[in-house]
C-alpha positions as CSV (number, residue, x, y, z in Angstrom):
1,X,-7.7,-14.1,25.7
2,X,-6.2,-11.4,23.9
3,X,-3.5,-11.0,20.5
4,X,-0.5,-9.0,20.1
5,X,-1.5,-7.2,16.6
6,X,0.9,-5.0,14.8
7,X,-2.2,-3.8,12.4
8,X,-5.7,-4.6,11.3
9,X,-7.0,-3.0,7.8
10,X,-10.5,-3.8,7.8
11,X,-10.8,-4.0,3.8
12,X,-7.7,-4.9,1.8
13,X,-7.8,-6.6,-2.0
14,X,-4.0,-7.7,-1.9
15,X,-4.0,-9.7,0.7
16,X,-5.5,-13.2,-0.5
17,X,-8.8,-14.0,-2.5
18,X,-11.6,-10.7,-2.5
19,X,-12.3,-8.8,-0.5
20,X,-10.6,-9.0,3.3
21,X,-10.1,-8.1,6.6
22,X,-6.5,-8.3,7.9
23,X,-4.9,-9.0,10.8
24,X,-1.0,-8.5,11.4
25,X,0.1,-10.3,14.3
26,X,3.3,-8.7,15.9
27,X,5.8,-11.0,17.2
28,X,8.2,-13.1,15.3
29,X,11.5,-15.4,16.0
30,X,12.3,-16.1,12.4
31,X,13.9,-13.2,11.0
32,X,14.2,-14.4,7.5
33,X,16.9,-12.1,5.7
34,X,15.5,-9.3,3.5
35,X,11.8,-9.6,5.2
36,X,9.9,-6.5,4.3
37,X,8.3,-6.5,8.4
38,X,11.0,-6.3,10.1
39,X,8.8,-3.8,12.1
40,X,6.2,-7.1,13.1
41,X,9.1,-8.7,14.5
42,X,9.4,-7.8,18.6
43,X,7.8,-9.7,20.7
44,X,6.7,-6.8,23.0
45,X,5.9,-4.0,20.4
46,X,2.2,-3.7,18.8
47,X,-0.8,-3.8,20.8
48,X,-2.7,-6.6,23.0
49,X,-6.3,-6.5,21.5
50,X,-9.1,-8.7,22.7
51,X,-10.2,-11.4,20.9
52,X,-13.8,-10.8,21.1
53,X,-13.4,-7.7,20.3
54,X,-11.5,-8.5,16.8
55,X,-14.7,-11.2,16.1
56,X,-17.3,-8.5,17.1
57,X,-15.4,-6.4,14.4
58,X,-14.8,-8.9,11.7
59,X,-18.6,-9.3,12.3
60,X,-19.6,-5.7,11.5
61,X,-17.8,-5.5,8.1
62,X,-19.7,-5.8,4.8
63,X,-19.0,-7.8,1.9
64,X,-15.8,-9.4,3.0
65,X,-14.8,-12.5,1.2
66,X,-12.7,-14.1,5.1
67,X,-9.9,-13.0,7.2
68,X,-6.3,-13.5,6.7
69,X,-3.2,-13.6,9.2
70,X,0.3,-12.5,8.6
71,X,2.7,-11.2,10.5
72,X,5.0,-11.5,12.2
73,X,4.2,-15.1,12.9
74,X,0.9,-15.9,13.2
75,X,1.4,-19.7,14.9
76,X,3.4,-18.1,17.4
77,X,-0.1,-17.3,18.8
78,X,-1.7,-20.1,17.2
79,X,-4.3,-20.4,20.2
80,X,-6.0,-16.8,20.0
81,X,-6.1,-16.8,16.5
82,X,-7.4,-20.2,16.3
83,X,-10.3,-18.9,18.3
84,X,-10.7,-16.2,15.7
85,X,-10.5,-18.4,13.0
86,X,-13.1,-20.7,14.4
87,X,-15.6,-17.7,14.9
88,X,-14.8,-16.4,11.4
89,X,-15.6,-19.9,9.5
90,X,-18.8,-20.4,11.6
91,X,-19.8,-16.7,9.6
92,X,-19.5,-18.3,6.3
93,X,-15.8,-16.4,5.9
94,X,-12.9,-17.8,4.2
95,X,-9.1,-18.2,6.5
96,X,-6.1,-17.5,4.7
97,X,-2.5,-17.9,6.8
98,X,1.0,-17.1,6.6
99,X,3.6,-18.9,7.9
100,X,7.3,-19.2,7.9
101,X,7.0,-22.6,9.3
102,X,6.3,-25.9,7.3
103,X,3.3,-27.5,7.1
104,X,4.8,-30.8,8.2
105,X,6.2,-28.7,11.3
106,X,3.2,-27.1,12.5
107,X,1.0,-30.9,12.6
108,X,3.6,-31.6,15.4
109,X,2.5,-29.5,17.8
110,X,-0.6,-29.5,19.3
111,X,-1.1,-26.0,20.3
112,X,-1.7,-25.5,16.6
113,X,-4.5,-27.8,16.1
114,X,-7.3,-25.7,16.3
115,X,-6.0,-23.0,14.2
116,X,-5.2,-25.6,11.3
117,X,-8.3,-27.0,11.4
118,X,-10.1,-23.5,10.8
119,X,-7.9,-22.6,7.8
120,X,-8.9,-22.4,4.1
121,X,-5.9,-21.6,2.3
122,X,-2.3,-22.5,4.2
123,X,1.2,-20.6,2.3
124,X,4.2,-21.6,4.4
125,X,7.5,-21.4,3.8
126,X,9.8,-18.7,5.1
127,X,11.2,-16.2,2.9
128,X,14.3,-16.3,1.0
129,X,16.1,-13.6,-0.3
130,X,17.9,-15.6,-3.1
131,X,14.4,-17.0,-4.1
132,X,12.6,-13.9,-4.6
133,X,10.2,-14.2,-7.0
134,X,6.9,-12.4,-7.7
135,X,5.2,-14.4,-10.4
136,X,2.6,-16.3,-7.9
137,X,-0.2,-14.6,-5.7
138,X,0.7,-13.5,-2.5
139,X,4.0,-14.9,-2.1
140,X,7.9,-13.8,-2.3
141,X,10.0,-16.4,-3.0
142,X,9.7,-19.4,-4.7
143,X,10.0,-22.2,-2.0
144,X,6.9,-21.0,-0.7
145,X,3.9,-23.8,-0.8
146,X,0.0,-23.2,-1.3
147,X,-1.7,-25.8,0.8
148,X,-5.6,-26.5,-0.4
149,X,-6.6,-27.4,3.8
150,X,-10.2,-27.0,2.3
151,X,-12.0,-27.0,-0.6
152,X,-13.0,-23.7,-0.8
153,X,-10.1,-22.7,-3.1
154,X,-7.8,-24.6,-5.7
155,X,-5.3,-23.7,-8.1
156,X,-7.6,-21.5,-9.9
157,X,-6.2,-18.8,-8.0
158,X,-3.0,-19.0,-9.8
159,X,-5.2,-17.7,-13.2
160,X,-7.5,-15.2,-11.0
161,X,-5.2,-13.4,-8.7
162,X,-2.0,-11.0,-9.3
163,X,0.5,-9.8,-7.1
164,X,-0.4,-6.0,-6.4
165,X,0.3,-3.5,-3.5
166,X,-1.7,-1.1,-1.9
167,X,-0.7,2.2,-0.5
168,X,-2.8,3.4,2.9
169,X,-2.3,7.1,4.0
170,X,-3.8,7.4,7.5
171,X,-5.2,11.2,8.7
172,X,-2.4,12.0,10.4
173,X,0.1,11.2,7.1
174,X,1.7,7.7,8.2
175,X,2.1,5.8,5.1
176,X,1.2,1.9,4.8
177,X,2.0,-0.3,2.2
178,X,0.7,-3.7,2.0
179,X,0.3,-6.4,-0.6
180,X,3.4,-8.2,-2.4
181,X,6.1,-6.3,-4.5
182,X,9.4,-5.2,-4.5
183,X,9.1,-2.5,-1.6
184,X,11.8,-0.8,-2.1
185,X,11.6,-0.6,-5.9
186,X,8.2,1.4,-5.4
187,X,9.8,3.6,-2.6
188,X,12.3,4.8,-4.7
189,X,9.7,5.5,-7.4
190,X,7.8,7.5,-5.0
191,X,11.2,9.5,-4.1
192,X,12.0,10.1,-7.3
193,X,8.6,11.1,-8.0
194,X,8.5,13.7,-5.0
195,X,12.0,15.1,-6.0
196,X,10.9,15.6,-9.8
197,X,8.0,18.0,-8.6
C-alpha cells in the first residue's frame, strides 16, 4: 500500500503537541479560499511512498512525542494512513489529524474507520478566510473544532501551546515554511528584510 505525500519533516515543533514527525499528504478536493497549500492540492503531484517504509522511518526517529497528518486531505487516503496510524499508536506515539471535513461526516463512512480509531487529537473544519483567526494552537480560523478522540490530551493545550512557524532551508536553497501564521505577512518581512541589506 503506498501514500501520495507532498512532504515529510522528520522533527517539527509547530505542528501539534512536542516533538513530531510530519506527514503532508498531497491530494485535496476542498480548495478552501485563501489556503496557504494550495501546492498539496493535485491529486497527481507529490510522490507515492510506501507505507512500510514511512513506519520503518517513524520508527528510527528519537524523542518524538507522535505523528501528525495534514495536507492536502489526509481522509482522502484515510486507508494507508490509517495503517500508519495504527503502527504509530502500537509505539507508544501520539496521532494528531487535519481535516477539512466534519467530524460528524467522516463517522459516515466506513473507509475512515480505522484511521479514526487510531487518532489522539482530531481538528476539523475547513478553513475560512473570513474566520481567520490565530489565537488557538494549530488552527486558522475560528470554526475549526478540537476533538479529544482519546485521552491523551485535553484542553490543557490551549495554556501550553502557541501558534509559531518554522522556516526550513534545504541544501540546495528551497525554502519551507510550516507551522500556523499569517504567511504572507512573514514573506513580506523577509522581502523587506532582503531589500533593506
Amino acid at each position: 500500500m503506498k501514500l501520495r505525500v507532498f512532504n515529510i519533516l522528520k522533527t517539527t515543533k509547530v505542528e501539534g503537541p512536542g516533538v513530531r514527525y510530519c506527514i503532508w499528504t498531497q491530494g485535496c478536493s476542498r480548495h478552501c479560499k485563501g489556503c496557504q497549500a494550495v501546492h498539496t492540492w493535485s491529486h497527481t503531484g507529490g510522490i507515492l511512498i510506501d507505507v512500510e517504509d514511512i513506519i520503518e522511518d517513524i520508527k528510527s526517529q528519537k524523542n518524538i512525542e507522535g505523528v501528525t497528518f495534514l495536507g492536502g486531505e489526509p481522509f482522502e487516503q484515510a486507508e494507508a494512513l490509517g495503517f500508519i496510524a495504527k503502527e504509530v499508536q502500537k509505539l507508544g506515539l501520539s496521532v494528531l489529524c487535519f481535516s477539512g471535513f466534519l467530524l460528524e461526516e467522516l463517522r459516515q463512512e466506513e473507509k475512515n474507520r480505522l484511521l479514526l480509531d487510531n487518532i489522539d487529537l482530531l481538528i476539523d473544519g475547513e478553513f475560512k478566510l473570513e474566520l481567520v483567526d490565530y489565537s488557538r494552537p494549530w488552527c486558522g480560523s475560528s470554526n475549526q473544532r478540537y476533538h479529544f478522540l482519546t485521552n491523551r490530551y485535553n484542553e490543557e493545550i490551549f495554556e501550553k501551546y502557541k501558534n509559531k512557524v518554522e522556516v526550513n532551508i534545504s541544501k540546495n536553497g528551497v525554502i519551507f515554511m510550516n507551522g500556523m501564521g499569517n504567511f504572507d505577512e512573514i514573506l513580506q518581512k523577509i522581502d523587506l528584510a532582503t531589500l533593506n541589506k
